[in-house]
ROGUZA-891194 format. One record per atom (N, C-alpha, C): x, y, z; atom name. Coordinates in steps of 0.2 Angstrom, whole numbers, plus 5000, padded with zeros to 4 digits. Layout:
<r <X,Y,Z>,'CA'>
...
// end
This chain:
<r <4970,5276,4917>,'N'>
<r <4968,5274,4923>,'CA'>
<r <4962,5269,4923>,'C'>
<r <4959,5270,4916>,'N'>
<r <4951,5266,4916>,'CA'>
<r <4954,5259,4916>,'C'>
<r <4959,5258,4911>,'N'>
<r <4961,5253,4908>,'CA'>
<r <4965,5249,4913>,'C'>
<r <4968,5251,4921>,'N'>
<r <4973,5249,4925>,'CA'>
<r <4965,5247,4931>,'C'>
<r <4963,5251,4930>,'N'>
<r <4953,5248,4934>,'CA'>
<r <4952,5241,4934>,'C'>
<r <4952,5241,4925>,'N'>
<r <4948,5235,4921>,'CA'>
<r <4953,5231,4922>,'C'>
<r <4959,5231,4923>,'N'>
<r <4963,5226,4924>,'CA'>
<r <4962,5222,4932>,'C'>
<r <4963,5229,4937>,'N'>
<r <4961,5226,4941>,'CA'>
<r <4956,5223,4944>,'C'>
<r <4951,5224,4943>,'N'>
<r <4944,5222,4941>,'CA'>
<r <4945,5213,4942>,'C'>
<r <4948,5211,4934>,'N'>
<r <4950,5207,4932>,'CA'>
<r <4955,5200,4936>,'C'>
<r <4958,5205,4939>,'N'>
<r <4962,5202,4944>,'CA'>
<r <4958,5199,4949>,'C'>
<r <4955,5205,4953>,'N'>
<r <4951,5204,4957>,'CA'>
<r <4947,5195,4958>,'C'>
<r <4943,5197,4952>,'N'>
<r <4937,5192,4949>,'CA'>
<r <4943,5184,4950>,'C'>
<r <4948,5186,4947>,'N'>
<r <4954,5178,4946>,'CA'>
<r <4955,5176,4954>,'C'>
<r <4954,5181,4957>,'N'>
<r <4957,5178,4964>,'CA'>
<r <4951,5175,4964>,'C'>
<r <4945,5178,4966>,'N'>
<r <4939,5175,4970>,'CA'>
<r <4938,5167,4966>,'C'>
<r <4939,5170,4958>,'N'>
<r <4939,5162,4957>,'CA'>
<r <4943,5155,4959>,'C'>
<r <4950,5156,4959>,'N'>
<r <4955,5153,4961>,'CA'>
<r <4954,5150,4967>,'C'>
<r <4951,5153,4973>,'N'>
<r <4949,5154,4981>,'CA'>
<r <4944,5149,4981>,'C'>
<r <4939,5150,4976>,'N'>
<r <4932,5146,4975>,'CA'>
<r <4935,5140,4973>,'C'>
<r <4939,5141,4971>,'N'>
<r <4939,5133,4968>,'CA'>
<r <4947,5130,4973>,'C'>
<r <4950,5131,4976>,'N'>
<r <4954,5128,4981>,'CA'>
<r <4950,5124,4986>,'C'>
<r <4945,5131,4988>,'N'>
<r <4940,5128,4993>,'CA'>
<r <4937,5123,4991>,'C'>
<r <4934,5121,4985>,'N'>
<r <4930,5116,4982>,'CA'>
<r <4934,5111,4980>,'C'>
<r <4941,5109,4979>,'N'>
<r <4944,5106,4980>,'CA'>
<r <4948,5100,4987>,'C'>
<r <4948,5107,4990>,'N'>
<r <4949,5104,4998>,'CA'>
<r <4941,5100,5001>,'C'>
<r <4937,5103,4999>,'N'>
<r <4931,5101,5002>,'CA'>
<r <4933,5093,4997>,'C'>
<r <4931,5093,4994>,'N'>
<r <4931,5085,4990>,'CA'>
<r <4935,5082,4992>,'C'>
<r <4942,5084,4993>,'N'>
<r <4946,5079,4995>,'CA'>
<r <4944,5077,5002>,'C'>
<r <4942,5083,5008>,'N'>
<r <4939,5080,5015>,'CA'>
<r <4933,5075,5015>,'C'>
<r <4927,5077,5010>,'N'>
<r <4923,5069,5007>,'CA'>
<r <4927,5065,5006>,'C'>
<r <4930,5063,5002>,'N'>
<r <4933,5058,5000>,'CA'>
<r <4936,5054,5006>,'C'>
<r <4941,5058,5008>,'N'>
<r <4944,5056,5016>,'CA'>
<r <4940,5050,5021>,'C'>
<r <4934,5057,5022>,'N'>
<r <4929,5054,5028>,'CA'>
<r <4926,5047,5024>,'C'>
<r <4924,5045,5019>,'N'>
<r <4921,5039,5016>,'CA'>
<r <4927,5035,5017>,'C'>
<r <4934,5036,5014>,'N'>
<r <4939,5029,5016>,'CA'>
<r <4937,5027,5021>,'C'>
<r <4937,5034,5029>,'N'>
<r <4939,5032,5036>,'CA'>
<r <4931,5029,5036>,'C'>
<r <4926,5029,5034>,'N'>
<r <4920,5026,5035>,'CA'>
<r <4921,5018,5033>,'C'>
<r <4921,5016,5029>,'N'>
<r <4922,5011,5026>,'CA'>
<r <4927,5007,5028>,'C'>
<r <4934,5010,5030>,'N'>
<r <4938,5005,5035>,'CA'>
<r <4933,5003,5042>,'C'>
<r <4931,5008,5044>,'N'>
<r <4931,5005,5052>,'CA'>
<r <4922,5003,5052>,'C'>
<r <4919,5003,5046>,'N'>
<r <4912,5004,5049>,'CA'>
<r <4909,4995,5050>,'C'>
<r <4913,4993,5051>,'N'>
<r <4911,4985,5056>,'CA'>
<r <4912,4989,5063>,'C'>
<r <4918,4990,5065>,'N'>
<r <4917,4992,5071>,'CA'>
<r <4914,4999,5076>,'C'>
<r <4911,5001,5072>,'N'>
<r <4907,5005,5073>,'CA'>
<r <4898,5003,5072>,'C'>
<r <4897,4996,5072>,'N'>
<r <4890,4997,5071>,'CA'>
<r <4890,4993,5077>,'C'>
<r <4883,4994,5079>,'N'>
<r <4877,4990,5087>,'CA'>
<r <4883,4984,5087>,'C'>
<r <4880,4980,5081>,'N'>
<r <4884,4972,5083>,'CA'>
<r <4889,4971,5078>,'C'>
<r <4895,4968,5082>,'N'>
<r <4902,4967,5077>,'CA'>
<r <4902,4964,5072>,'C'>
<r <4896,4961,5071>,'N'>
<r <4894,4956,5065>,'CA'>
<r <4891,4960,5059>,'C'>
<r <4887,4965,5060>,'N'>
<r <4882,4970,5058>,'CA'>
<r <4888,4974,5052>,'C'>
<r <4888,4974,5046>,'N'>
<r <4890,4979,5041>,'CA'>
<r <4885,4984,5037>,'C'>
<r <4887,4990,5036>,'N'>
<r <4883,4995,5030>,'CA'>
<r <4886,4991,5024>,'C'>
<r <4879,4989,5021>,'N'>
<r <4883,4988,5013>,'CA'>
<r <4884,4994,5009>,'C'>
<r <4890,4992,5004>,'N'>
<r <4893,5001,5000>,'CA'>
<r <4891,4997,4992>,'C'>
<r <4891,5001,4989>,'N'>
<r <4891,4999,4981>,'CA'>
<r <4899,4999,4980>,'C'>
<r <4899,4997,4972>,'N'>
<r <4905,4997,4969>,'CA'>
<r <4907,5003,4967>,'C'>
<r <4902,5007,4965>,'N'>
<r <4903,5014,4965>,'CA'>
<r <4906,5018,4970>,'C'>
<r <4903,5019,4975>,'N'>
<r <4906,5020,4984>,'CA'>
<r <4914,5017,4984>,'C'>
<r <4913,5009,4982>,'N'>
<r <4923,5009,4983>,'CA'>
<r <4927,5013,4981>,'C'>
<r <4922,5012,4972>,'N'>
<r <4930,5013,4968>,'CA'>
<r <4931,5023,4971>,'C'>
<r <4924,5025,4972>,'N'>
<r <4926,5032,4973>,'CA'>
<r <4929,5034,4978>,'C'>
<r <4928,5028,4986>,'N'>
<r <4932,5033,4990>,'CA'>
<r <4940,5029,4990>,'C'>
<r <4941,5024,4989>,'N'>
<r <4948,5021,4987>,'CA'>
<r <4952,5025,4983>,'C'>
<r <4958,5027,4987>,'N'>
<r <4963,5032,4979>,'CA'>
<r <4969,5024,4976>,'C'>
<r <4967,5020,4979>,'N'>
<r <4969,5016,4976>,'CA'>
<r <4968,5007,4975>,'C'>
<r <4967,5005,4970>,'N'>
<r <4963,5000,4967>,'CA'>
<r <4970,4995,4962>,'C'>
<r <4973,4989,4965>,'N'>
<r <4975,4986,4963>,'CA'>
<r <4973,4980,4963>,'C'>
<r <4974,4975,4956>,'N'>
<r <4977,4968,4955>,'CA'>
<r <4985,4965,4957>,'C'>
<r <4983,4962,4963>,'N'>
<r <4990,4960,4968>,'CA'>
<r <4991,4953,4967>,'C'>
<r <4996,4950,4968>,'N'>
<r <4997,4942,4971>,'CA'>
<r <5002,4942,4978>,'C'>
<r <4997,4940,4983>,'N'>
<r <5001,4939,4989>,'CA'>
<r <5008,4934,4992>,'C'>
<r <5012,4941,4994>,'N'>
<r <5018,4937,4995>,'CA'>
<r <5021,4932,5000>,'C'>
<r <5014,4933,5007>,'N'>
<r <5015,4934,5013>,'CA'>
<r <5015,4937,5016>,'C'>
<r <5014,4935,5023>,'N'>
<r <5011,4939,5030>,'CA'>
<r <5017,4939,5036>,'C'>
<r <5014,4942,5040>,'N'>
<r <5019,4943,5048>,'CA'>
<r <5015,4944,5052>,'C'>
<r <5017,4943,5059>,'N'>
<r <5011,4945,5062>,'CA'>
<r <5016,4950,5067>,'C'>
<r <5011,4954,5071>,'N'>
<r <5015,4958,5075>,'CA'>
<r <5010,4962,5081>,'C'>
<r <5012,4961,5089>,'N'>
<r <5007,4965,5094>,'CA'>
<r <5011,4970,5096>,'C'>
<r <5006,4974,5094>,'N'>
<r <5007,4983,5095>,'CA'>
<r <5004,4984,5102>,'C'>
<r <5005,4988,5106>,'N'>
<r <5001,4989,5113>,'CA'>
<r <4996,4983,5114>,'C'>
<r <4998,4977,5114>,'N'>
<r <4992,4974,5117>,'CA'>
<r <4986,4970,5110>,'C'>
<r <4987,4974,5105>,'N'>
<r <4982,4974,5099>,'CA'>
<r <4988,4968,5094>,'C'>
<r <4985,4964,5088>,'N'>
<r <4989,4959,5086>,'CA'>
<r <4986,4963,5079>,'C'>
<r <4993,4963,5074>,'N'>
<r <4992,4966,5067>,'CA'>
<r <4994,4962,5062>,'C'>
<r <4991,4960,5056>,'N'>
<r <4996,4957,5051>,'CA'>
<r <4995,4961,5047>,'C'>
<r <5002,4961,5046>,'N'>
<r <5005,4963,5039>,'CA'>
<r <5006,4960,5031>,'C'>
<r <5004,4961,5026>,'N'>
<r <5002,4957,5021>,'CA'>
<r <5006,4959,5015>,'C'>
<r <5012,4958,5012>,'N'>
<r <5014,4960,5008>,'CA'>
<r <5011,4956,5001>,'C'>
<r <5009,4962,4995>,'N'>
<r <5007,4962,4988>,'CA'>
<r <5010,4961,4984>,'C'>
<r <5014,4960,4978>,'N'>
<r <5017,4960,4974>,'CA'>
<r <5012,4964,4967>,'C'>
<r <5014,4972,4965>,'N'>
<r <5006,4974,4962>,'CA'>
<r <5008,4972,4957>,'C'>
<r <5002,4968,4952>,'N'>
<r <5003,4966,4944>,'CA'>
<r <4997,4971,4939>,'C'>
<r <4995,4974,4942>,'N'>
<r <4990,4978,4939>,'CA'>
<r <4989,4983,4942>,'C'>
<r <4988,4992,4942>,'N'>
<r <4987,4996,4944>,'CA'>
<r <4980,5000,4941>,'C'>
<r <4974,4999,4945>,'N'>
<r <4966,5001,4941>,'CA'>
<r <4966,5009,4943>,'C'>
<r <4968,5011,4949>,'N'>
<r <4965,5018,4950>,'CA'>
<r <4972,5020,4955>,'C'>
<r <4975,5026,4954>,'N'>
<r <4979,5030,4958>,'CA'>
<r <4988,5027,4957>,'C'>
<r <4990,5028,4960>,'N'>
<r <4999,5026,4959>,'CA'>
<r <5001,5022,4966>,'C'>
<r <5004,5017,4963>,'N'>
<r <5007,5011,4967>,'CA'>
<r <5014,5008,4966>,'C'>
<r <5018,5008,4973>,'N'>
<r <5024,5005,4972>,'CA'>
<r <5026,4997,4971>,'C'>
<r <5031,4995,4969>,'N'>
<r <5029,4987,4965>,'CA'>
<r <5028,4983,4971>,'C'>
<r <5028,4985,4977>,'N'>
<r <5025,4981,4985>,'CA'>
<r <5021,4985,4986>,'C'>
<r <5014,4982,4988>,'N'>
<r <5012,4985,4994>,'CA'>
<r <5012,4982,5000>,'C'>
<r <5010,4985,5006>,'N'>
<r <5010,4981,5013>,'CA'>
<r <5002,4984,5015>,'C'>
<r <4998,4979,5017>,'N'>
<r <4989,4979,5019>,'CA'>
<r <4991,4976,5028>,'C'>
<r <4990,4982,5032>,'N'>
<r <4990,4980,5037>,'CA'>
<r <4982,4980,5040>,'C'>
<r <4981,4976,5043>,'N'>
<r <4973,4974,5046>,'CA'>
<r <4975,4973,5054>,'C'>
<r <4969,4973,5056>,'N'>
<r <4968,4971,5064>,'CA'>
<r <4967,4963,5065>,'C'>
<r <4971,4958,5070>,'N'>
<r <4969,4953,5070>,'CA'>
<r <4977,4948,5068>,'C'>
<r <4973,4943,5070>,'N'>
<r <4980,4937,5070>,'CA'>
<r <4982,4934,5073>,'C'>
<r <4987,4928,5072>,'N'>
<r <4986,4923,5079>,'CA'>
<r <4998,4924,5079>,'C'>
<r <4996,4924,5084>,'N'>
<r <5005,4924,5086>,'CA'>
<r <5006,4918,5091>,'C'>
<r <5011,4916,5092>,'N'>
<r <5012,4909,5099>,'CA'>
<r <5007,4910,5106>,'C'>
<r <5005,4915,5107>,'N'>
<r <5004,4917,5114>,'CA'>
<r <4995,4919,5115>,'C'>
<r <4993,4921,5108>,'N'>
<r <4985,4921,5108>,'CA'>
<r <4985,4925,5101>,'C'>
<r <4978,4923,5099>,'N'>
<r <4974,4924,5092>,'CA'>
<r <4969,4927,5094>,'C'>
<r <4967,4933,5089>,'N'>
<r <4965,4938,5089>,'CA'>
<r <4959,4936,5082>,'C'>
<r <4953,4937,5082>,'N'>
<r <4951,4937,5076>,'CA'>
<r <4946,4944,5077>,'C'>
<r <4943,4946,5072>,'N'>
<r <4941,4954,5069>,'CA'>
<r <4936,4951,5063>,'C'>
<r <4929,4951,5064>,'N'>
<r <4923,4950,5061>,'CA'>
<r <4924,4954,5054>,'C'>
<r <4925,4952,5047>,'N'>
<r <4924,4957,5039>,'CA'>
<r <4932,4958,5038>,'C'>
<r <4936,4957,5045>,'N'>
<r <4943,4955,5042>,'CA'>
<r <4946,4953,5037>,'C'>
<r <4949,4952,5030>,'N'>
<r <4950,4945,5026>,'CA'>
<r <4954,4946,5028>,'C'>
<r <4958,4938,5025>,'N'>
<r <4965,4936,5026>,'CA'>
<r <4968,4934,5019>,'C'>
<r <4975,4932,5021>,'N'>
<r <4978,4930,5012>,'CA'>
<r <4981,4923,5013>,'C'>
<r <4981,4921,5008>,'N'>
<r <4988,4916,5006>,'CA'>
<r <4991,4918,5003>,'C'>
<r <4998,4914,5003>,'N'>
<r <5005,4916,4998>,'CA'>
<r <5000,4916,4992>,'C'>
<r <5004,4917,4986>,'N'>
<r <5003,4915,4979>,'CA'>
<r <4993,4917,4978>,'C'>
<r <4990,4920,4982>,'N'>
<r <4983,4921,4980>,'CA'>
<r <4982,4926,4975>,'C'>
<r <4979,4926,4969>,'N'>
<r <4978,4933,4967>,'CA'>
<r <4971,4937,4968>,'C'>
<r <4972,4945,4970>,'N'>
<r <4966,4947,4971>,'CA'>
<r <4966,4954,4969>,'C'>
<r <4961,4957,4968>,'N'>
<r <4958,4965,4966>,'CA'>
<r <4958,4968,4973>,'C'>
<r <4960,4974,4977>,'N'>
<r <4962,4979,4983>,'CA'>
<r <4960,4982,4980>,'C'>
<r <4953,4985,4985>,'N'>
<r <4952,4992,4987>,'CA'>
<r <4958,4995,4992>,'C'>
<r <4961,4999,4991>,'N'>
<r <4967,5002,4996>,'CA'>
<r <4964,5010,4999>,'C'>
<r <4967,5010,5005>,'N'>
<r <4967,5016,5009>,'CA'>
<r <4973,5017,5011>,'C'>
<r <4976,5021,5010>,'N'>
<r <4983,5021,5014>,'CA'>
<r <4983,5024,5020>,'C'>
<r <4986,5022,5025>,'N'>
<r <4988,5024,5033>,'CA'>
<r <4996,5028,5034>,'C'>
<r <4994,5028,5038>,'N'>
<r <5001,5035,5042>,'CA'>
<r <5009,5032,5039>,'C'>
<r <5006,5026,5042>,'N'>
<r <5014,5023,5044>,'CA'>
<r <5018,5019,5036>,'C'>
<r <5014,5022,5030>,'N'>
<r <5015,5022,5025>,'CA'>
<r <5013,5015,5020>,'C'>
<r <5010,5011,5025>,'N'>
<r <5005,5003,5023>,'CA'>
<r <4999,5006,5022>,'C'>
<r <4996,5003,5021>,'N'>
<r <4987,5003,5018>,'CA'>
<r <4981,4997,5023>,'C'>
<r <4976,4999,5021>,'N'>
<r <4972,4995,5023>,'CA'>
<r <4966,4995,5017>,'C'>
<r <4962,4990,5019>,'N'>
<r <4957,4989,5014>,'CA'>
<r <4948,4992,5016>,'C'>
<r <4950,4996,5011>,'N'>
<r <4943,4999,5012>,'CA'>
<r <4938,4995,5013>,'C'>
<r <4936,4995,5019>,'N'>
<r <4927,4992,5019>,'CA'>
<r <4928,4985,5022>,'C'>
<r <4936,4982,5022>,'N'>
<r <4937,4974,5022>,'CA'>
<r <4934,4973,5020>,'C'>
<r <4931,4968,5022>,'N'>
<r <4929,4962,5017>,'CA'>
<r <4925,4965,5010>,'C'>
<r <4923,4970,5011>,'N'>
<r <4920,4972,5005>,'CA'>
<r <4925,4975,5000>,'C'>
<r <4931,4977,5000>,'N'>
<r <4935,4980,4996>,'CA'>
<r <4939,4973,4994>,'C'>
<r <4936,4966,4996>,'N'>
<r <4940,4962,4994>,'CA'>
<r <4940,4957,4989>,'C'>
<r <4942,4957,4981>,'N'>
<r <4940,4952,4978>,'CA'>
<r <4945,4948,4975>,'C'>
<r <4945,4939,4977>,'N'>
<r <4947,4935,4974>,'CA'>
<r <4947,4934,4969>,'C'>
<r <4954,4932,4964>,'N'>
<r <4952,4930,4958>,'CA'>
<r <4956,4920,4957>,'C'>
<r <4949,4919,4953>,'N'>
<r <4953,4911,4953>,'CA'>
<r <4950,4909,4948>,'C'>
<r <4949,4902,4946>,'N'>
<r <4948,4898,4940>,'CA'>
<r <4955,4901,4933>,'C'>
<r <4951,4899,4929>,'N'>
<r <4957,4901,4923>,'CA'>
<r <4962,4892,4920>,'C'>
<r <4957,4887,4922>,'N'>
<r <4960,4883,4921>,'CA'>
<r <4958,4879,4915>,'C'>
<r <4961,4875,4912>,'N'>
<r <4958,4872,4904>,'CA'>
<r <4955,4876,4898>,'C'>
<r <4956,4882,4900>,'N'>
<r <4955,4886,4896>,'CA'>
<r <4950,4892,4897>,'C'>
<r <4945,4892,4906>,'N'>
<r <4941,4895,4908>,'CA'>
<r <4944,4903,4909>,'C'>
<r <4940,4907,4908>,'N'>
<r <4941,4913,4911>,'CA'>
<r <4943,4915,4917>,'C'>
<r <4947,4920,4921>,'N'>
<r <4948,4919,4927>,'CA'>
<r <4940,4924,4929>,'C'>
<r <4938,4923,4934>,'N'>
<r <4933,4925,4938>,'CA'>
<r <4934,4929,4944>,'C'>
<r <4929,4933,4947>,'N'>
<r <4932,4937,4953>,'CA'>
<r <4927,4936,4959>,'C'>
<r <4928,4934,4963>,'N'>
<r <4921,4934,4968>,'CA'>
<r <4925,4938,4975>,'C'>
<r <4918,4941,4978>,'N'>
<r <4920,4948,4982>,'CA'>
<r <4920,4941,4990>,'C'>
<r <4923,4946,4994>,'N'>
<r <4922,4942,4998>,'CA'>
<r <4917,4942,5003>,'C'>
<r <4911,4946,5004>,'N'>
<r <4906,4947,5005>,'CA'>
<r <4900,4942,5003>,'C'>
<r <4903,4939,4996>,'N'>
<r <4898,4934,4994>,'CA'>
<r <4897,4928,4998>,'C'>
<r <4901,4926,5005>,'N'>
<r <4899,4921,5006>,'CA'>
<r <4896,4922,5013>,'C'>
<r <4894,4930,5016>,'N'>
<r <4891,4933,5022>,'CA'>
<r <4883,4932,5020>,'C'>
<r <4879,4929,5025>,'N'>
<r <4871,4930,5026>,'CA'>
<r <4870,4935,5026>,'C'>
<r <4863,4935,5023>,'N'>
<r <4859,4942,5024>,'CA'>
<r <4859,4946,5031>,'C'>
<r <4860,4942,5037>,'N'>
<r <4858,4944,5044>,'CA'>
<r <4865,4951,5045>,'C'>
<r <4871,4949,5041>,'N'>
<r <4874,4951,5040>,'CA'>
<r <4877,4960,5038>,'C'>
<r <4871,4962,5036>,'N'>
<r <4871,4966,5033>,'CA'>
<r <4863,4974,5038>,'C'>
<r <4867,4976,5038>,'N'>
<r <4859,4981,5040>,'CA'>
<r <4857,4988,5034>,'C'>
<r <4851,4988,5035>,'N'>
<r <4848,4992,5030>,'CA'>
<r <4845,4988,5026>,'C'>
<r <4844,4982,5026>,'N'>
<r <4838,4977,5023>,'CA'>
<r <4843,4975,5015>,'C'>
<r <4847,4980,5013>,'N'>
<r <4850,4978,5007>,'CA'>
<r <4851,4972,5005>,'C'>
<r <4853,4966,5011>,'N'>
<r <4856,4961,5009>,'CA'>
<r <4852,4955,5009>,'C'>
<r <4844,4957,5010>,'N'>
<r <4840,4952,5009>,'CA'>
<r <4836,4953,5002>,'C'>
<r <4841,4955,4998>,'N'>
<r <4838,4953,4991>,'CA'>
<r <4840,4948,4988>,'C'>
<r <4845,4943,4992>,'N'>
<r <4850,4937,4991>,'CA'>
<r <4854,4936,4995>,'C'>
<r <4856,4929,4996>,'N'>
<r <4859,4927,5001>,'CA'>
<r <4866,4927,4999>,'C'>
<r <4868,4932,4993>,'N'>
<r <4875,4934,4995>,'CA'>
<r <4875,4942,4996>,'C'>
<r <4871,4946,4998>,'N'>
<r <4869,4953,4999>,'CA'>
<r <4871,4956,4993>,'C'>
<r <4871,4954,4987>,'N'>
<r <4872,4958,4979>,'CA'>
<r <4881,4958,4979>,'C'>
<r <4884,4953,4982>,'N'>
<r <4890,4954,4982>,'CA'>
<r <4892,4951,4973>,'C'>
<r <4899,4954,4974>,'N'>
<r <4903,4950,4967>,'CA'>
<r <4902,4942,4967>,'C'>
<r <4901,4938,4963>,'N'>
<r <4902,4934,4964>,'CA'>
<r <4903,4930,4955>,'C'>
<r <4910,4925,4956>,'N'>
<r <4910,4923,4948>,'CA'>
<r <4907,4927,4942>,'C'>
<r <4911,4933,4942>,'N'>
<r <4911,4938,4936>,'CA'>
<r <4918,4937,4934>,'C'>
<r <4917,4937,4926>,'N'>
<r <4925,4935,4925>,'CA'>
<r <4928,4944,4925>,'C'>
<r <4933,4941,4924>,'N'>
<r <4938,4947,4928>,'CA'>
<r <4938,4953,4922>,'C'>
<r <4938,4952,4916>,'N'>
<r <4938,4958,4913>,'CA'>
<r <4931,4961,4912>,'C'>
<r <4926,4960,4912>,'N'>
<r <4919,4962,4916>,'CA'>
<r <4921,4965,4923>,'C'>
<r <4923,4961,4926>,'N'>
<r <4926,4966,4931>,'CA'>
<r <4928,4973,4933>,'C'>
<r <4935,4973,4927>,'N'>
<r <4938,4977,4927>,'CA'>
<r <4935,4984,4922>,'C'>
<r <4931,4981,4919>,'N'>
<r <4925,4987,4916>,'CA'>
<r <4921,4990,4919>,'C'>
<r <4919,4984,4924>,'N'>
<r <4913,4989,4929>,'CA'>
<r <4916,4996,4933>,'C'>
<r <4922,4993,4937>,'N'>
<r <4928,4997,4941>,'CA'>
<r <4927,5003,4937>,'C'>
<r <4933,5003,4929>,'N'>
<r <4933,5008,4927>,'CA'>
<r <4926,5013,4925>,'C'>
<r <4920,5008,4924>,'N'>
<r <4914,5013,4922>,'CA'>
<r <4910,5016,4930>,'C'>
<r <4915,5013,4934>,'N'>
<r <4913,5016,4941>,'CA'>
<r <4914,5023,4942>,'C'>
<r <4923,5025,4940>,'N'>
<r <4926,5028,4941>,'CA'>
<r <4926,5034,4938>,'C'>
<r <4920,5034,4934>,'N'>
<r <4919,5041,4931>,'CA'>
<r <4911,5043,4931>,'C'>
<r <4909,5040,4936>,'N'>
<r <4901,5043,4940>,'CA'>
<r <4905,5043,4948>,'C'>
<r <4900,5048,4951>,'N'>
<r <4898,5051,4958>,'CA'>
<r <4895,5045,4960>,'C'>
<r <4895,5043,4966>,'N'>
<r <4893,5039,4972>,'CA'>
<r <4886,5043,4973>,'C'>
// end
């Protein structure tokens, strides 16, 4: 009987642990969640539609469960209730953080169709053949959106005569006035990426990915 005690004693203790730790897994995944959903919409969510929270790189890479190198294949444009979306197919060439199918599709707010154009302030946009670094958030209907826009957005270009390719964020080319929380008036690109070569880059990401925001 002592020994059937101490068993269940031990059982006991297994559950509450197991329970403890479900709940502190649920709970991070809910952090996590609520930072993508911040980050997509927090342009439109401040006083003025111009106005951004600036996020570090740290903050992307952690609330992004996914972080790809794409080249764009092309767009559509499409009005849903009144609202104009484009849809942006990827071609992924590099996969940095989470699991990705060999397409993505990045659907954003905004676009121009025959009949009226939409534009959405921190939106980017793509060209065919452009290569770029996606912070990704996935949505319902099984596309993604880009964390933070413009901020989960990095171009990469040069790479010619023999130069390294480089990455510049797309926020690099936003004013200070741009930004609230004074963050952005320590330069006139608000601390954004700017012409870092891509494997620098790719270092920073990964040594993101393993600290806390």
């Amino acid at each position: 009987m002592q020994v059937s005690g101490v068993s269940s004693g031990r059982e006991w203790l297994f559950v509450r642990w197991l329970a403890a730790r479900i709940d502190f897994r649920r709970m991070e995944f809910m952090w996590r969640f609520a930072l993508v959903l911040s980050l997509v919409l927090v342009a439109a969510m401040q006083a003025s539609p111009t106005t951004f929270v600036k996020v570090s790189l740290e903050q992307l890479s952690s609330a992004a469960p996914l972080i790809v190198r794409a080249r764009c294949q092309g767009s559509i444009v499409s009005a849903v209730r009144g609202e104009i979306w484009t849809i942006t197919s990827f071609e992924v060439r590099e996969v940095w953080k989470g699991n990705a199918p060999a397409v993505v599709r990045v659907r954003l707010l905004g676009g121009r169709t025959a009949e009226m154009t939409s534009h959405v302030e921190g939106v980017p946009r793509f060209r065919a053949g452009e290569d770029v670094v996606l912070f990704l958030a996935p949505l319902r209907r099984g596309d993604y959106s880009v964390a933070g826009w413009a901020q989960g957005t990095f171009r990469i270009h040069g790479g010619g005569a023999g130069a390294s390719l480089v990455v510049t964020q797309d926020t690099a080319s936003f004013s200070p006035a741009a930004f609230s929380g004074g963050i952005a008036g320590r330069g006139a690109d608000g601390g954004a990426v700017r012409g870092l070569p891509l494997e620098e880059f790719r270092r920073r990401v990964a040594e993101s990915l393993t600290k806390r925001p």
